[in-house]
N, C-alpha and C positions, 0 to 999 in steps of 0.2 A: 810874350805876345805872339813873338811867330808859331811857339807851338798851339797857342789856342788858333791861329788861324789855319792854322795847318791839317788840324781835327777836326776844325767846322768846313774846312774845304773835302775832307773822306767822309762827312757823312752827308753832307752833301751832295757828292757826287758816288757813294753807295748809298743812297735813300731806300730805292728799294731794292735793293740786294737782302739788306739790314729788314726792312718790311716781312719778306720772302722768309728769310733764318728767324725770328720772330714768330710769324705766324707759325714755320716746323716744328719750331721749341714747345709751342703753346700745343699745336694738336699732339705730339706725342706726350706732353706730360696730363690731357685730357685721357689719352688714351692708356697711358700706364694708370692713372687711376682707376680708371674703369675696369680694368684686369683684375686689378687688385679687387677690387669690389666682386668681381664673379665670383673670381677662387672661393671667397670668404662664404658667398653663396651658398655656393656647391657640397662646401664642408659644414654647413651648418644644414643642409636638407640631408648629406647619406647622414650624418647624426641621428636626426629626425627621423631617417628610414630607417636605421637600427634601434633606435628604440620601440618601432612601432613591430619590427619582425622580433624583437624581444618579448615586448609585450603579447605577442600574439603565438608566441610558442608557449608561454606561462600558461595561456587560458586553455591550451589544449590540453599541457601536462597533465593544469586541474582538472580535465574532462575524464581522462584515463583513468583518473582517481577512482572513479567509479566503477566498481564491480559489477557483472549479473550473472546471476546465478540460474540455471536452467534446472526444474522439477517437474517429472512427472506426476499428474493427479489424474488419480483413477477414481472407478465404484460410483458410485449413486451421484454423480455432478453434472450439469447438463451438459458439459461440450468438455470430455478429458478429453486430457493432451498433453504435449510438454510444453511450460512457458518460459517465459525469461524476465526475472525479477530483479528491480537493486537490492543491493545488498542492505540489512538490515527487515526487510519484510517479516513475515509471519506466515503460517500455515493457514491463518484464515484469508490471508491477503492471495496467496496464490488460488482456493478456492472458488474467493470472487472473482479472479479473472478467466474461471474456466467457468463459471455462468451462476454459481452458489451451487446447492445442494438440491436435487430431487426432494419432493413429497416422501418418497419413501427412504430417504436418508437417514441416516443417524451418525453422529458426532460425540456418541459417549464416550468412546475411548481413546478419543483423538486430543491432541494438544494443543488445541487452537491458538494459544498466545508463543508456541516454538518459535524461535526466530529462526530463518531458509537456510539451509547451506545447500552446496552447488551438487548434484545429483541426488536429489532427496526424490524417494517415492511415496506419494501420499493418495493414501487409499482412503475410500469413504466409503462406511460397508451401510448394508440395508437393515429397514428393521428386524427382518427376519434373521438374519446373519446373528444382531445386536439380544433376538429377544433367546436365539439357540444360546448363546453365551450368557442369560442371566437364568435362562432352568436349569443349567451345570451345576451341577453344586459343588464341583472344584473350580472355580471361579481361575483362579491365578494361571492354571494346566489349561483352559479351556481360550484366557485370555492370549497367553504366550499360540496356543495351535491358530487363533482371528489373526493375528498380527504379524503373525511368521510362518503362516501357510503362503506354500510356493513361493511369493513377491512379500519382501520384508518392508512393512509397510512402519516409515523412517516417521511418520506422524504420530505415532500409538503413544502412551502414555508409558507401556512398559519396556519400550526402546527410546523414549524420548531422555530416559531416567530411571534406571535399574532398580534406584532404593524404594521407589513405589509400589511396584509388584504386589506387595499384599498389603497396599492401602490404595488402591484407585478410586477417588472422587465415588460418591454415589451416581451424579446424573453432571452429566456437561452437553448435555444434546442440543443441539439447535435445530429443531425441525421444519423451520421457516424455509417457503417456497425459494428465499435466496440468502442471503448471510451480507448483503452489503448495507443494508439499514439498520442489522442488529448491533446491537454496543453488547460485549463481552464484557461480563462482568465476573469478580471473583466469585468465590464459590462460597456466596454468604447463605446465612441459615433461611429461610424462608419465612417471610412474614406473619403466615398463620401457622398453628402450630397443626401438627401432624395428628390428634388426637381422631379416630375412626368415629366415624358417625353409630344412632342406636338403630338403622336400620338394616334387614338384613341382607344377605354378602346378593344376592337374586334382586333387589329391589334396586330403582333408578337412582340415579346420582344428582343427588341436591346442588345445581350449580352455585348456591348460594350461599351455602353453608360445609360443600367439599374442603379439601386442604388438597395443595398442589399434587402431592403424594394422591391423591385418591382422584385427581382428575386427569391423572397420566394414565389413568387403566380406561380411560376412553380412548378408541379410535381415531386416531391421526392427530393424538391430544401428547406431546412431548411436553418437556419440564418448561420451554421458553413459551407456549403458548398456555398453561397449564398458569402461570404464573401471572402473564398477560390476562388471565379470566382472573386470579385472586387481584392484581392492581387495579383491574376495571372497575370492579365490585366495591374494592374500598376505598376510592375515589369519586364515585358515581352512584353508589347508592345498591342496593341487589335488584334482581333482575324481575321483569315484573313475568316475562313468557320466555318460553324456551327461545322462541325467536329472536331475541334480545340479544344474544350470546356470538347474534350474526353483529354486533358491532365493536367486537374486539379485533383488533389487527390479526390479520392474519386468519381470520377464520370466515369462509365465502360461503356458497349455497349448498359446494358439493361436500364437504365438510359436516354443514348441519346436516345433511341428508344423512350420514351414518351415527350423526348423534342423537337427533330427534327423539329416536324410542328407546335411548338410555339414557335421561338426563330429565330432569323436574324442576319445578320453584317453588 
């Protein structure tokens, strides 16, 4: 008994002593929680912040991944120059970006489906150039002098691929004002057959009854618009006036104006 009295007499008379040490205990073990809770914080955001600068040097790597390749294109294109392509392109692809091919272009000897490599020169010669190199009648000597006169032009057909040389394609032209609407197609036989008309070699050309091959010997008439006249025709019916012929893609007023007086129905 006298010790319980003796206990209830010190806290009693340290009441608030005991109050004061109580409340200290209380606010620092609030405040060690608290601490604890930052830290833990802290270390789960720089995590957070390293994954996201991890993440984010990955997407750059992959951007590096990416090649381009720089080619000059010359000759008959509207705006030569050098460009800079991804990797994977094409020889028609680089083309298109320097504006398609002139009117007076020709594309017969070219490889439009080459895929780019990085310092490639691609020349686009005229038709004049095109029609010197098919009255040769060393065709192969005459091809090799177009393609490797002065600037070695890395699009040719007989530098694209050695084993070609004395078999180059008959006709791969595309003579269209640009080459970014045209679809490349392989180099299939021709829907009508080649068979020459019974009139003769001085008399007009039957737009109706031509074969592609005899309507490439008209003016500003290459194999992709030539062919465009035989699909018109055997989709649509033949042509009722010369005038008609103004409704194939690709063929406008100035056009018919050098056809007009070589061509009939």
């Amino acid at each position: 008994m006298d010790k319980l009295n003796t206990v209830k007499i010190f806290l009693l008379e340290n009441k608030r002593k005991l109050i004061v040490i109580s409340s200290l205990l209380l606010v620092m073990l609030t405040m060690t929680i608290l601490f604890l809770n930052k830290n833990s914080y802290k270390t789960e955001s720089v995590v957070y912040q390293n994954l996201l600068k991890e993440s984010g040097s990955s997407s750059k790597e992959t951007k590096t991944e990416i090649e381009h390749y720089y080619v000059d294109v010359k000759g008959e294109v509207m705006v030569p120059g050098v460009y800079s392509l991804d990797k994977g392109k094409r020889v028609v692809d680089a083309i298109n970006l320097a504006g398609g091919i002139k009117e007076s272009g020709d594309t017969s000897l070219l490889n439009l489906s080459m895929e780019l490599r990085d310092g490639m020169v691609i020349i686009v010669y005229s038709q004049d150039e095109i029609k010197a190199y098919n009255l040769n009648p060393v065709k192969n000597t005459k091809e090799e002098t177009i393609c490797n006169d002065k600037v070695k032009n890395d699009a040719c057909f007989v530098n694209s691929n050695k084993d070609i040389i004395t078999n180059i394609p008959d006709k791969t032209v595309i003579k269209d004002e640009t080459l970014k609407d045209t679809n490349i197609k392989s180099d299939n036989k021709d829907q009508t057959s080649d068979t020459t008309s019974n009139s003769n070699v001085s008399s007009k050309i039957n737009i109706n009854t031509a074969s592609v091959k005899e309507l490439t010997a008209l003016p500003r008439i290459g194999d992709a618009k030539a062919k465009a006249i035989v699909d018109y025709r055997t989709k649509n019916g033949n042509f009722q006036t010369i005038e008609d012929i103004k409704k194939v893609s690709g063929i406008g007023d100035a056009t018919f104006e050098q056809l007009k007086d070589q061509i009939t129905v």
